[in-house]
N, C-alpha and C positions, 0 to 999 in steps of 0.2 A: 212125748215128742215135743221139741218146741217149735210152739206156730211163728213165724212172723210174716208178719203184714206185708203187702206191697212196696209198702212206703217207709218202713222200719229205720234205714241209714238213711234215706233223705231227711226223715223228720227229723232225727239225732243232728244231723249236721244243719239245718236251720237251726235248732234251738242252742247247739253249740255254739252259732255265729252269733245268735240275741244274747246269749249270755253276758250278763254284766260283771258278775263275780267268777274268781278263781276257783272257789270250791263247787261252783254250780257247774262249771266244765268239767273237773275231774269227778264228777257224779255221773254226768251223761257218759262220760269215757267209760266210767267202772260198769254201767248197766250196758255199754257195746260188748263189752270184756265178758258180763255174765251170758250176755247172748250167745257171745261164742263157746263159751263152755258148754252151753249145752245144745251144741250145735254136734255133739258128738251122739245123741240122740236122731241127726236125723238119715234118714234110710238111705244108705250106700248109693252113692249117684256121680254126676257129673259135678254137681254142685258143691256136692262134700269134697271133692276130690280136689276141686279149684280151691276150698277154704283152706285145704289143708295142704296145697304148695305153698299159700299164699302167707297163714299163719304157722306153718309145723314146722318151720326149717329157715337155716339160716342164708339159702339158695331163694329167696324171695324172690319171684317172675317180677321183669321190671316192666313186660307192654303188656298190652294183651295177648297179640300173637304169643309170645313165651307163654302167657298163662292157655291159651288156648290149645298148645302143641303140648303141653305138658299133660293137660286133660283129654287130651285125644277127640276135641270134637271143631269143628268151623269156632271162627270167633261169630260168626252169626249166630251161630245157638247158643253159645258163651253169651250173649248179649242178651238173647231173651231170656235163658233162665236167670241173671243176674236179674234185670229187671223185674223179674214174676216173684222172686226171692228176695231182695232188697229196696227197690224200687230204685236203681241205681244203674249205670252200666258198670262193668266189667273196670275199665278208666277210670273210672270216679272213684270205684270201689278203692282200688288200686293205691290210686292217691291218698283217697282217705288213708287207708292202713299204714302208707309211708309215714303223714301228718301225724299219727296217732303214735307210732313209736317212735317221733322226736319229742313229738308235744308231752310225750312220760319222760325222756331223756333229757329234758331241756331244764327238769327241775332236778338232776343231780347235782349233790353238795360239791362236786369241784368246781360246775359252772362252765365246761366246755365253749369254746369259742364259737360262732354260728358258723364260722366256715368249716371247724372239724364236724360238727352236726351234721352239714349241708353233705362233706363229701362219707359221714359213716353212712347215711341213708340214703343214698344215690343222687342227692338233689346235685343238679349241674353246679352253682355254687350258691353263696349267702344270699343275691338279691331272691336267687328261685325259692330257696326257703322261705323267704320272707311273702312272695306273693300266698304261697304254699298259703301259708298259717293266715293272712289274710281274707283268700280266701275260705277255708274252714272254719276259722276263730274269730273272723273280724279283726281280729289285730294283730299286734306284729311279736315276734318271740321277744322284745326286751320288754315290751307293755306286759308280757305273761309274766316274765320272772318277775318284776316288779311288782306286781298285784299277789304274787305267789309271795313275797318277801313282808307282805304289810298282812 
């Protein structure tokens, strides 16, 4: 079974934000990715249940409420277990996962525009993406493709 800590997605996303290099981001990204994989290890729950609206499908809950009504419990206990589990809330989480399937999509070889990004991943539009990634990554998505291109 895999353990994780309290604090698991917080730490991951400070260290994502200090990151200076482009390959030291998509290392922390690929070790969120291996988390989740073996997140299929852990014991049938409320929690598994939210990961797996959340990552299984292409109906992605976009508040909590959705995530919370899809799991069948209060977003008040959504919140604590998210916290006891990731050291995150539910929100956070949330957003992160959004941030995380631009921030892989943002290094495809066509090079999509930030406004088709913004509206494939539900961001309202380009400036929201761009707080997005600021705040998760420290910087803005053209500083990533550029550091991803050198």
């Amino acid at each position: 079974m895999a353990t994780v800590t309290s604090s698991y997605i917080r730490t991951a996303i400070e260290l994502l934000r200090d990151a200076e290099r482009h390959g030291t981001r998509q290392f922390i990204l690929s070790s969120l990715a291996d988390w989740r994989n073996h997140l299929q290890y852990t014991p049938r729950g409320h929690f598994r249940r939210a990961l797996l609206l959340i990552h299984g499908g292409s109906a992605v809950p976009r508040s909590v409420r959705q995530l919370s009504i899809g799991v069948g419990i209060s977003e008040r206990q959504l919140q604590r277990i998210f916290r006891r589990r990731t050291g995150v809330t539910p929100k956070t989480y949330l957003r992160f996962s959004r941030f995380e399937r631009a921030f892989l999509h943002l290094h495809h070889p066509f090079r999509p525009p930030l406004s088709s990004l913004a509206d494939q991943y539900g961001y309202t539009d380009a400036a929201h993406l761009i707080r997005e990634f600021r705040a998760f990554a420290g910087t803005t998505p053209r500083h990533l493709r550029l550091a991803a291109a050198n």
